[in-house]
TINUVEX-259860 format. One line per field, with one value per atom (N, C-alpha, C): x, y, z; atom name; residue in one letter. Coordinates in steps of 0.02 Angstrom, whole numbers, m for minus. Each point is the difference from the previous one (the first is absolute). Layout:
% residues N
c1: c(X_...)
c2: c(Y_...)
c3: c(Z_...)
site: c(CA_...)
code: c(a_...)
This chain:
% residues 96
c1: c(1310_57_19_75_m1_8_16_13_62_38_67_17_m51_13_m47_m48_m74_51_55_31_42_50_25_m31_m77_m19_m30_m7_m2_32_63_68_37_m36_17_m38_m73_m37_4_14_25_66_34_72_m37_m17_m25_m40_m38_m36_33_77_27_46_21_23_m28_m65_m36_m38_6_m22_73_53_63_m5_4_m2_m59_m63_m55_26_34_28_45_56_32_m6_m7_21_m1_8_m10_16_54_10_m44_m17_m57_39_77_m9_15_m9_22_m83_m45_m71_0_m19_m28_m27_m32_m62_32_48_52_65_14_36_m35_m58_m49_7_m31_m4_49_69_63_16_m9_5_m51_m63_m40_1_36_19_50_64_44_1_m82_m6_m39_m36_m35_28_67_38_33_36_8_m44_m64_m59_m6_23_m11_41_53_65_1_m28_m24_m37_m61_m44_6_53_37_36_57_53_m73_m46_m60_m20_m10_m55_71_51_32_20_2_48_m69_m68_m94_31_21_10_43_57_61_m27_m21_m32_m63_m43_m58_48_45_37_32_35_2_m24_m68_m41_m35_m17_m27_39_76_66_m3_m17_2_m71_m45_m85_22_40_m3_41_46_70_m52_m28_m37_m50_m47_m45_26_72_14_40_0_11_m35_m67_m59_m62_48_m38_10_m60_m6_70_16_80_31_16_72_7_m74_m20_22_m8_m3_82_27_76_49_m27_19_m16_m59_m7_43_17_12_93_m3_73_37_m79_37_m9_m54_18_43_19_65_64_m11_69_1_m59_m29_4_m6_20_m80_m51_m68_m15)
c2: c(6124_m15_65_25_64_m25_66_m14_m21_2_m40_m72_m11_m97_m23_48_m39_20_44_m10_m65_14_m65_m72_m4_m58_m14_55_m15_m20_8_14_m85_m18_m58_m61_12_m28_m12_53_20_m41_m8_m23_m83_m13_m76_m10_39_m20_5_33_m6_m76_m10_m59_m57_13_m88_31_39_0_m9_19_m49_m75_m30_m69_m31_34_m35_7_43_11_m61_m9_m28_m90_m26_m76_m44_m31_m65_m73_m27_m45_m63_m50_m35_m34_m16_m31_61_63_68_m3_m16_3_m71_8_m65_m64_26_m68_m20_45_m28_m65_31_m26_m74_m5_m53_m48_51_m24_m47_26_m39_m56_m6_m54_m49_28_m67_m6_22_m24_m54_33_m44_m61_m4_m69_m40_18_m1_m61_38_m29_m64_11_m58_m53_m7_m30_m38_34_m18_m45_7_m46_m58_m13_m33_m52_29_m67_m13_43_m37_m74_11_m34_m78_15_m35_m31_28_m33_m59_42_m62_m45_m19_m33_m63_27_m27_m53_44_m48_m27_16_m64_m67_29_m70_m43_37_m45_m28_22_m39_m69_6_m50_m33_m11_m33_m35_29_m26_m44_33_m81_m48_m1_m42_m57_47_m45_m41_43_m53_m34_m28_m45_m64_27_m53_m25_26_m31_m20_m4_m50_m55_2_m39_m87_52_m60_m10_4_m27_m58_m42_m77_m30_25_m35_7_82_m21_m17_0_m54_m60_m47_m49_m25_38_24_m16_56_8_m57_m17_m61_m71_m17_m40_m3_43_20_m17_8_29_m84_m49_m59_m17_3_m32_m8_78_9_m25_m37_m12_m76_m32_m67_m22_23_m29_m29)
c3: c(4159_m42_m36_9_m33_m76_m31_m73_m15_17_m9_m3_77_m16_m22_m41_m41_m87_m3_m64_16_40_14_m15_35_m18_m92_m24_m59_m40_4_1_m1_40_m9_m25_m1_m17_m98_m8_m74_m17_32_10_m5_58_m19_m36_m56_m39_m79_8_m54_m1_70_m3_m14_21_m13_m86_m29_m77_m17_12_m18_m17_70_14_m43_m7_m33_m99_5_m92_m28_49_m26_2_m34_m44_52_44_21_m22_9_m28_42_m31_72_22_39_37_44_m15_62_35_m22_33_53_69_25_m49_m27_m58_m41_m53_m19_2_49_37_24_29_4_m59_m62_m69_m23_17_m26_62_37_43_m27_m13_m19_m51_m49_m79_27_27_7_32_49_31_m43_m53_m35_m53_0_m78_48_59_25_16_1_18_m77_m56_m75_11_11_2_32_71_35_m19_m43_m29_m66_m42_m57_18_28_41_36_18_31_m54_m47_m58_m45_0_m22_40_71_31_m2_5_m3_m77_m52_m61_m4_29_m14_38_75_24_m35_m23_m44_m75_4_m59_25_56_24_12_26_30_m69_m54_m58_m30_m1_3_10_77_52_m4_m4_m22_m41_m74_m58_m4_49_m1_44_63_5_m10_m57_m41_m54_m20_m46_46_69_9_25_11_4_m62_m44_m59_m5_m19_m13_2_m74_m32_35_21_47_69_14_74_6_m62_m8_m9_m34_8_48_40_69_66_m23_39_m13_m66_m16_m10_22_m3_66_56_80_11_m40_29_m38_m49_m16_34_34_43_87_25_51_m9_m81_9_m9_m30_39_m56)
site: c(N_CA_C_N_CA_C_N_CA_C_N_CA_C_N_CA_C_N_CA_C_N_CA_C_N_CA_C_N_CA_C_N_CA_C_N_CA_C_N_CA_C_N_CA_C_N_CA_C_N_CA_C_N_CA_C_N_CA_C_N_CA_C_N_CA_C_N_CA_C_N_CA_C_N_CA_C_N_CA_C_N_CA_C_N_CA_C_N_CA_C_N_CA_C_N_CA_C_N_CA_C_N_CA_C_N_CA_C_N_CA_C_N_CA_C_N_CA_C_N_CA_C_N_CA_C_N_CA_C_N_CA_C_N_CA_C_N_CA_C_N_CA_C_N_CA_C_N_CA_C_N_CA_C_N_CA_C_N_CA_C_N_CA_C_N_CA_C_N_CA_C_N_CA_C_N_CA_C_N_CA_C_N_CA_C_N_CA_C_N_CA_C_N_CA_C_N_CA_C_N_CA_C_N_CA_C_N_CA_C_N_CA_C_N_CA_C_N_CA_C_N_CA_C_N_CA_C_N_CA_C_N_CA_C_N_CA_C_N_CA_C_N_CA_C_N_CA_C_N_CA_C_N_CA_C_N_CA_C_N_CA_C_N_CA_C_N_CA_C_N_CA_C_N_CA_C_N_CA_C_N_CA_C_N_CA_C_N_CA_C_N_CA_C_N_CA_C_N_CA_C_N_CA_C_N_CA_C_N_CA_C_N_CA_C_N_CA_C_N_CA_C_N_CA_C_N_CA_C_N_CA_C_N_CA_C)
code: c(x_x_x_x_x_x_x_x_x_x_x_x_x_x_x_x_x_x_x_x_x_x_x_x_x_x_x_x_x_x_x_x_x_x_x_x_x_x_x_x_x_x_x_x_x_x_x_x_x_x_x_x_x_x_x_x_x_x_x_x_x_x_x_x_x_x_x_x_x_x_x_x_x_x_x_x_x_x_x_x_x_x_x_x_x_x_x_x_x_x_x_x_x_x_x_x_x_x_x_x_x_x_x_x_x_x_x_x_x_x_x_x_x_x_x_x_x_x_x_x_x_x_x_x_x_x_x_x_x_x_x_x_x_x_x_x_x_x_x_x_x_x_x_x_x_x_x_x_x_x_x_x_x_x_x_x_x_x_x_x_x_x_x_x_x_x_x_x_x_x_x_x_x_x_x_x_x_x_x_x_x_x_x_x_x_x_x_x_x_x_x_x_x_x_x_x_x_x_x_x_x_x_x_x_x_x_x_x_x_x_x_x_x_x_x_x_x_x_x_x_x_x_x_x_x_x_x_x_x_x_x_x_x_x_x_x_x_x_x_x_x_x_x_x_x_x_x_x_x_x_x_x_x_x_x_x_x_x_x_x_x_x_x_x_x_x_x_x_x_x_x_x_x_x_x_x_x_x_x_x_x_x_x_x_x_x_x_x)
């Protein structure tokens, strides 16, 4: 190798080692990094997944509200009294 293309190769080796202490100086915003970029996708699926079993947990309670409605409309409806009620009502209208 003469001396010319062993400066040459220094030459450039120097050259790319100013460029990548460039690139390594400056700031990075994370979604400019791969992982970043990762990072904010799984925040953002993250927060939708929150949303998901919010929207879940209430749709779980409106129905157990209903259903506790529903229990207690017909356990007052087979209470003694208004059994007796109801029965006596349905033969009346039956003629018996």
């Amino acid at each position: 190798m003469s001396s010319s293309e062993r400066e040459g190769l220094i030459a450039r080796i120097r050259q790319l080692r100013r460029i990548g202490d460039l690139s390594a100086s400056r700031p990075r915003s994370p979604a400019a990094t791969p992982i970043g970029s990762d990072l904010l996708a799984l925040e953002r699926r993250i927060a939708h997944l929150e949303q998901l079993v919010q929207g879940l947990q209430d749709s779980v309670h409106r129905e157990s509200e209903r259903q506790t409605d529903r229990i207690a409309a017909l356990e007052a409806q087979i209470r003694p009294a208004e059994l007796a009620r109801a029965l006596s009502e349905d033969a009346r209208t039956r003629g018996l």
